[in-house]
C-alpha positions as CSV (number, residue, x, y, z in Angstrom):
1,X,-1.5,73.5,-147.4
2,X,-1.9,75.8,-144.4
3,X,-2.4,79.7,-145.0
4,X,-1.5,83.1,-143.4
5,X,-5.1,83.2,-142.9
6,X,-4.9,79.7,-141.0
7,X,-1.9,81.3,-138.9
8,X,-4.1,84.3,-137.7
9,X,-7.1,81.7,-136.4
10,X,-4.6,79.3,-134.8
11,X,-3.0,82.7,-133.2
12,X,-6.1,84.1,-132.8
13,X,-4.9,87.7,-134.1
14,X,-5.6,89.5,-137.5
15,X,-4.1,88.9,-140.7
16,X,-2.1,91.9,-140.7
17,X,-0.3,90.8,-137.4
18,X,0.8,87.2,-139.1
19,X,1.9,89.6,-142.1
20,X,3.7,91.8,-139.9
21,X,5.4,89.3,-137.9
22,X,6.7,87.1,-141.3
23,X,8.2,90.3,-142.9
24,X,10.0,90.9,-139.3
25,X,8.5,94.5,-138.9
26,X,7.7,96.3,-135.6
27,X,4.6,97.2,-133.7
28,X,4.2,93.5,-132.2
29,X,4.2,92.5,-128.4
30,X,6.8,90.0,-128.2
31,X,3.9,87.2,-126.7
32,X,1.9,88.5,-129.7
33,X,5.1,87.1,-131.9
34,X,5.6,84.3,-129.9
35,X,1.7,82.6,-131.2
36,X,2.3,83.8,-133.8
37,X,5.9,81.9,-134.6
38,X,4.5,78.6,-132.7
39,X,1.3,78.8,-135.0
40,X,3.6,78.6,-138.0
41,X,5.6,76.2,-136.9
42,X,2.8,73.6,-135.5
43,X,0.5,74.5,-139.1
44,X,4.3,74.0,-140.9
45,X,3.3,77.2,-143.0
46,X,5.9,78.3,-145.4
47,X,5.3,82.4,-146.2
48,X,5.4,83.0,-149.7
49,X,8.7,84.6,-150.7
50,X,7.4,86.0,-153.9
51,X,4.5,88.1,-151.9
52,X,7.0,89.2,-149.5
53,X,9.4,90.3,-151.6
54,X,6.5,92.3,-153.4
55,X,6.0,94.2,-150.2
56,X,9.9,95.5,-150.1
57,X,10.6,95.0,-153.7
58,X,12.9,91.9,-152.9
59,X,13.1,88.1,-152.9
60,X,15.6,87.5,-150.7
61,X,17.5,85.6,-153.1
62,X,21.7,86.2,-154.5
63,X,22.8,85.2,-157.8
64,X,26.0,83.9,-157.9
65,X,27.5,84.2,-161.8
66,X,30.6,82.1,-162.3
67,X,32.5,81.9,-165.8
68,X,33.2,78.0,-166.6
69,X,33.7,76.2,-170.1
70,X,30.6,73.7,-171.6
71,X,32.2,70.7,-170.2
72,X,33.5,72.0,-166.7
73,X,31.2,72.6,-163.1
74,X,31.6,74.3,-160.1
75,X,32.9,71.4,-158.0
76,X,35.5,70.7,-160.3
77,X,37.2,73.9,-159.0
78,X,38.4,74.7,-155.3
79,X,38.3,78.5,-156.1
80,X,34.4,78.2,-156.5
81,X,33.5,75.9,-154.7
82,X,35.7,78.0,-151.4
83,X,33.6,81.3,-152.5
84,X,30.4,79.4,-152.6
85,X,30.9,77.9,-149.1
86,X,31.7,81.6,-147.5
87,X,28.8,82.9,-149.3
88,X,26.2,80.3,-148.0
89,X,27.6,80.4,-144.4
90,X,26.7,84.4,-144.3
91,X,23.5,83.6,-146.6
92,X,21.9,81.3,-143.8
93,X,22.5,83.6,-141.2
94,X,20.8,86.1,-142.9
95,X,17.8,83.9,-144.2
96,X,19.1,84.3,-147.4
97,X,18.8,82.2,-151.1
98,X,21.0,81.5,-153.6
99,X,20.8,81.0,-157.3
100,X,23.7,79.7,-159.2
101,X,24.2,80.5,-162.9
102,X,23.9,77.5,-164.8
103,X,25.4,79.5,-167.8
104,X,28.3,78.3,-170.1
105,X,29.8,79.0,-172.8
106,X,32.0,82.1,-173.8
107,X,32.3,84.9,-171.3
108,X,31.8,87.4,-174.0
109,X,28.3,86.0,-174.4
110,X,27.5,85.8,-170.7
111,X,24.4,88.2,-169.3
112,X,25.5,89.0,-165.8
113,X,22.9,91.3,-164.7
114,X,20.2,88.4,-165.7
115,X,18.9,87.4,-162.6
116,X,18.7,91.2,-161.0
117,X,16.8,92.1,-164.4
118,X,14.3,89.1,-164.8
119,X,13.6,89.2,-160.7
120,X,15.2,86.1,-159.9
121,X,17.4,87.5,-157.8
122,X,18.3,91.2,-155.8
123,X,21.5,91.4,-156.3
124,X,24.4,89.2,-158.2
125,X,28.2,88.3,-156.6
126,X,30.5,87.8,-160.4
127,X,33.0,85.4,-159.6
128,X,36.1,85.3,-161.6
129,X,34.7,86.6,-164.5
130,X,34.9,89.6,-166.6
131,X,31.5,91.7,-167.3
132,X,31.3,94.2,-170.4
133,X,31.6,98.0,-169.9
134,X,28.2,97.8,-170.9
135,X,27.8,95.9,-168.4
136,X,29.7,97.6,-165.6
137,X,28.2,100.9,-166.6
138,X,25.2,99.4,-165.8
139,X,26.2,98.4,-162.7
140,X,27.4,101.7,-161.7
141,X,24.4,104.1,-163.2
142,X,21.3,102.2,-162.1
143,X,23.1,101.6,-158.7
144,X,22.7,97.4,-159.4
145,X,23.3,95.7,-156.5
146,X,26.3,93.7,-157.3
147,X,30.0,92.5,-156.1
148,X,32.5,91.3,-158.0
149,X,35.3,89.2,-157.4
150,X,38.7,89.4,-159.1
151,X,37.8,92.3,-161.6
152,X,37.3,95.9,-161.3
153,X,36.8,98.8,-163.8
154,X,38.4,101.7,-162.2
155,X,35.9,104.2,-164.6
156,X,33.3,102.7,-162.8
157,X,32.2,102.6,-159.1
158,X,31.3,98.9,-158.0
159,X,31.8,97.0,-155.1
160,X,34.5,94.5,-155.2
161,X,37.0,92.1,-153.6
162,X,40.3,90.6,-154.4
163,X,43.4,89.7,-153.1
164,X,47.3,91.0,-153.0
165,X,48.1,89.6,-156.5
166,X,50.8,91.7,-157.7
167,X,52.6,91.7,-154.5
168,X,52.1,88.2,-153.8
169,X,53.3,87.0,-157.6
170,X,56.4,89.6,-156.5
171,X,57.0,87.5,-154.0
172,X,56.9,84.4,-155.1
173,X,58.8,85.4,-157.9
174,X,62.2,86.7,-155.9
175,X,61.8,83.7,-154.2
176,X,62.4,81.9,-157.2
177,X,65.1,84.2,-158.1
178,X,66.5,83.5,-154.4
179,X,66.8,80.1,-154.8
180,X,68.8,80.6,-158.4
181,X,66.2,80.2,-161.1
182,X,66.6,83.5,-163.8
183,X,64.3,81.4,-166.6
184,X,60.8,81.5,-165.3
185,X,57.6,81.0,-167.2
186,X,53.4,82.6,-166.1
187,X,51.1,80.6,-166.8
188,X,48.1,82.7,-167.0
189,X,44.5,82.1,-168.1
190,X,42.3,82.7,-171.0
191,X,40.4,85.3,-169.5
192,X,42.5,88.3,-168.6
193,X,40.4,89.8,-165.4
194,X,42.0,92.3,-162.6
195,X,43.6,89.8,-160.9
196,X,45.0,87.9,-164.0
197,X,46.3,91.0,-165.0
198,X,48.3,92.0,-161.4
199,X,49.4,88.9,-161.2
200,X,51.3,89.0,-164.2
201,X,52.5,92.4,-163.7
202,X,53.9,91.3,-160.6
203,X,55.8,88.7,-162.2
204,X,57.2,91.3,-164.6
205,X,58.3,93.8,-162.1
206,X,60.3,90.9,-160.2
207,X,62.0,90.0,-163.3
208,X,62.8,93.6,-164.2
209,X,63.9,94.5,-160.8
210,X,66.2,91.2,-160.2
211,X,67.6,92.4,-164.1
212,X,66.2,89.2,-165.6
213,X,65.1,89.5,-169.2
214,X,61.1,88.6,-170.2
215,X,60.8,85.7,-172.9
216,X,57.2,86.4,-174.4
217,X,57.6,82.7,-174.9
218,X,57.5,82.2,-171.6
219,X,54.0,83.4,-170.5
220,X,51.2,81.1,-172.3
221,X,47.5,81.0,-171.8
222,X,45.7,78.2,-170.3
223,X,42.3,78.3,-169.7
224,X,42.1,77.6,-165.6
225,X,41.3,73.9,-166.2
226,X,43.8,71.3,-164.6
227,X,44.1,69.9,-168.4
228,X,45.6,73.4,-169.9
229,X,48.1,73.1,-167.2
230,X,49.2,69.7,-168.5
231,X,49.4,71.4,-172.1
232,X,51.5,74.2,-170.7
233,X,54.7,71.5,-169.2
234,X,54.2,70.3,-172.7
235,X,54.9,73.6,-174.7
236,X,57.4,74.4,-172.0
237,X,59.6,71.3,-172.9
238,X,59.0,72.2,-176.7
239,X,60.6,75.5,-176.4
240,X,64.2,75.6,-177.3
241,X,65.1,78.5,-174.0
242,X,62.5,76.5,-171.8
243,X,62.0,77.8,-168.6
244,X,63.2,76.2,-165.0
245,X,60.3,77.2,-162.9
246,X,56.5,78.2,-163.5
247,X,54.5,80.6,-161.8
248,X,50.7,79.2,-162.0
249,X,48.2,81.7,-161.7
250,X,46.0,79.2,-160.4
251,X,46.3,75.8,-158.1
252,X,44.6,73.8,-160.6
253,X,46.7,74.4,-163.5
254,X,49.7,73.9,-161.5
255,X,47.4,70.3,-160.6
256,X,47.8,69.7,-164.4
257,X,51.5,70.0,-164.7
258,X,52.0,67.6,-161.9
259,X,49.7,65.6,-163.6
260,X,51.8,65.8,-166.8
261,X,55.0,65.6,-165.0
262,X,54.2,61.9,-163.5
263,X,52.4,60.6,-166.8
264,X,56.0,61.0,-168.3
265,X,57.6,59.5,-165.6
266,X,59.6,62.6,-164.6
267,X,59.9,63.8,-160.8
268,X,59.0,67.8,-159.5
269,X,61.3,69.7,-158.6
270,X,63.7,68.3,-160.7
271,X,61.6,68.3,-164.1
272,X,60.6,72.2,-163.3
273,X,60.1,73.9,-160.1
274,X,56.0,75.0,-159.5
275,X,54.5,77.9,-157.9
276,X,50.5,78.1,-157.5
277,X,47.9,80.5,-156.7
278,X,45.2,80.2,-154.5
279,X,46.3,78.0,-151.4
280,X,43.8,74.8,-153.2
281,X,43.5,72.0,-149.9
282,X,45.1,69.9,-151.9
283,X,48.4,71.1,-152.4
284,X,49.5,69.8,-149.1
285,X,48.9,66.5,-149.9
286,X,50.4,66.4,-153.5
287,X,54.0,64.7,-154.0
288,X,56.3,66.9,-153.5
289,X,53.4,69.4,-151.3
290,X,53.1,72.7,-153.9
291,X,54.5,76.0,-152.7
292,X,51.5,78.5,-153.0
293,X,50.0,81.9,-152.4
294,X,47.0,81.0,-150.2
295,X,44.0,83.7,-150.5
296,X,41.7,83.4,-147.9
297,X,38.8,82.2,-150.4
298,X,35.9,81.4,-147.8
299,X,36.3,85.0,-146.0
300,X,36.1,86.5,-149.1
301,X,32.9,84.8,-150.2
302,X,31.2,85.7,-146.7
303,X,32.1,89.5,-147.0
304,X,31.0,89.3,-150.7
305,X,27.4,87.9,-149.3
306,X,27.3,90.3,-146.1
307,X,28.3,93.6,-148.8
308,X,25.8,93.1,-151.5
309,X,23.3,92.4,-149.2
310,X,24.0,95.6,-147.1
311,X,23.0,97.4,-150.6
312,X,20.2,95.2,-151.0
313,X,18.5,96.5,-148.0
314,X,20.0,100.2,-148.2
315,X,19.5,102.0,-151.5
316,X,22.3,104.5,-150.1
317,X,25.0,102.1,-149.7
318,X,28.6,103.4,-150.7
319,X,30.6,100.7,-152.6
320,X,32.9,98.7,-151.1
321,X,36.5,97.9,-152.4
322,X,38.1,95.3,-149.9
323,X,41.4,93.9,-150.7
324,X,42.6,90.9,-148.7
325,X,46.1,89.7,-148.6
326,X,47.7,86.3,-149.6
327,X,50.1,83.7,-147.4
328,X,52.9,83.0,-148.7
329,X,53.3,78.5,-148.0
330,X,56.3,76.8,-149.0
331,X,55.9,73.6,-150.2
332,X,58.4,71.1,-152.0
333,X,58.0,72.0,-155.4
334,X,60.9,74.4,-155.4
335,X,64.3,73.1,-156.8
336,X,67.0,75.2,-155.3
337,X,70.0,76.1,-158.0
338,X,72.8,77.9,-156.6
C-alpha cells in the first residue's frame, strides 16, 4: 500500500508539500500540485481521512439520524430516501461522507448527538425526528454542528428546515370544504414533531374558519408506516359520525388506506376522499392519482448538507432557518359533494 512518503519520491518534493496539497491548503505552485495529484493518482494512494481530519479537528464525514420502527428501513420511505438523495448530491461535490444511523427503536431512547460526540462524524442532519431539550440545549450551548429537519425548538437557536405545513394543510383543507365535504378526519403520526404539529393546526383553523365543528374522533395516530394508514380507513368506518375525506399527513399512510380501500373491494373517491403530504413519486401512478401537497424533498436535503457543512468549516456560523413552500397537485382522489 503506497504512502505519503511514496507520493513525495514519485513527485520528487518534500513530505510537507504532498501534506499540504491533500489537505487543499495554499503556498503550492500549481505544476508543484499538478505531480503531486498525478503521483497519487498513478501510486492509487488514498490519504488517511482520520490523520487529516486530526490536522483541522474534522473527518469530513455527516451523520444522517433518521427515526424508524425495529422492523422498517430507509428505502421503505420516499421522505428519506428524497432527503438522502439531496444530501449525497451536495456531499460529493463537496468530498464529503455520510454515515447513516442504523438506530431503531423508540425516539425517546435515540442519542442524536452520537456520532458528533464519539468522532464519527462533524456534524449530524435529524430527519423527521424529535431530539430532547436536553438534547437541543446541547445543540445550542456547545454550538454542535447540526440541522434538523421538520422540528424546531423556538427556546433554542438551531439550524433547521421545513416546509409550509400549516398553510399548505389550510389549503388542502378548504379545498375539501370547496368541493362539499364538512366531516373530515387528520391522520397524524405517532411522533408529534414541528411539522406534525402545523399541519394539524392548519387543519383546525380551516375547520374553524369554514364554521365546521372538530370531532376529536376524527384525528387518530398512525405511526408514518403504509400499514397504520390501512388501520386508520378501518377505525374510520367503525365510527358511528365517520368522516368523508382524510387529510394524511404523510404519502405513505394515505398508500395504506388505498391499500385498505381495494382489499375490501371498495373504490376511492367514493369510499372516502384522500389528501396526502409530501408529493411521494408514486402518487401519480396510483388508481385514482392522489391529490397531494408536494414538498420539494431533494432541495431540502442539498441545503441541509451545504448548511451544516458551512458551520463545519466556520465556527462563527449564524443558524439558519429556511422554510420552503409546498405545491398544491390535484389528483383523483377527491369526491366532489355539492
Amino acid at each position: 500500500m503506497a504512502t505519503q512518503k511514496d507520493v513525495a519520491k514519485l513527485a520528487n518534493v518534500s513530505f510537507i508539500t504532498v501534506s499540504r496539497v491533500i489537505n487543499n491548503m495554499g503556498n503550492v505552485k500549481p505544476e508543484t500540485r499538478e505531480k503531486v495529484e498525478a503521483a497519487i493518482k498513478q501510486l492509487n494512494y488514498y490519504p488517511n481521512s482520520i490523520a487529516q481530519g486530526l490536522n483541522k479537528n474534522r473527518v469530513k464525514t455527516l451523520a444522517v439520524e433518521t427515526a424508524l420502527p425495529k422492523d422498517q428501513t430507509i428505502e421503505e420511505t420516499s421522505y428519506y430516501t428524497r432527503l438522502l438523495v439531496g444530501i449525497e448530491k451536495y456531499c460529493i461535490n463537496k468530498n464529503y461522507d455520510i454515515l447513516i444511523s442504523s438506530q431503531r427503536g423508540n425516539i425517546s431512547d435515540f442519542d442524536c448527538l452520537e456520532p458528533y460526540y464519539k468522532r464519527k462524524a462533524d456534524g449530524v442532519i435529524i430527519l423527521g425526528s424529535k431530539p430532547t431539550e436536553e438534547q437541543f440545549r446541547k445543540i445550542s450551548d456547545e454550538n454542535i454542528p447540526c440541522v434538523i429537519i421538520g422540528d424546531r425548538h423556538e427556546s433554542f437557536n438551531s439550524n433547521y428546515i421545513d416546509t409550509e405545513n400549516f398553510n399548505g394543510v389550510y389549503e388542502a383543507t378548504c379545498y375539501l370544504i370547496e368541493q362539499g365535504h364538512t366531516k373530515i378526519g387528520f391522520l397524524a403520526g405517532n411522533v408529534w414533531t414541528q411539522n406534525i404539529e402545523e399541519r394539524l393546526k392548519g387543519y383546525q383553523k380551516a375547520m374553524r374558519d369554514n364554521n365546521l365543528s372538530i370531532n376529536e374522533e376524527w384525528i387518530f395516530n398512525g405511526d408514518f408506516s403504509k400499514q397504520s394508514g390501512g388501520r386508520a380507513f378501518i377505525y374510520y368506518q367503525n365510527l358511528t359520525n365517520s368522516p368523508t375525506a382524510i387529510i394524511s399527513s404523510t404519502d405513505l399512510m394515505a398508500i395504506g388506506i388505498y391499500d385498505e380501500i381495494k382489499d375490501q373491494g371498495l373504490n376511492i373517491p367514493e369510499a372516502i376522499s384522500i389528501i396526502g403530504f409530501d408529493g411521494h413519486e408514486l402518487c401519480k401512478y396510483m388508481n385514482p392519482p392522489l391529490t397531494t401537497l408536494k414538498q420539494p424533498l431533494e432541495q431540502m436535503g442539498e441545503e441541509a448538507a451545504k448548511i451544516l457543512i458551512q458551520q463545519v468549516e466556520d465556527s462563527d456560523y449564524e443558524p439558519q432557518h429556511i422554510v420552503f413552500p409546498v405545491e398544491f397537485l390535484q389528483g383523483g382522489s377527491v369526491k366532489k359533494l355539492n
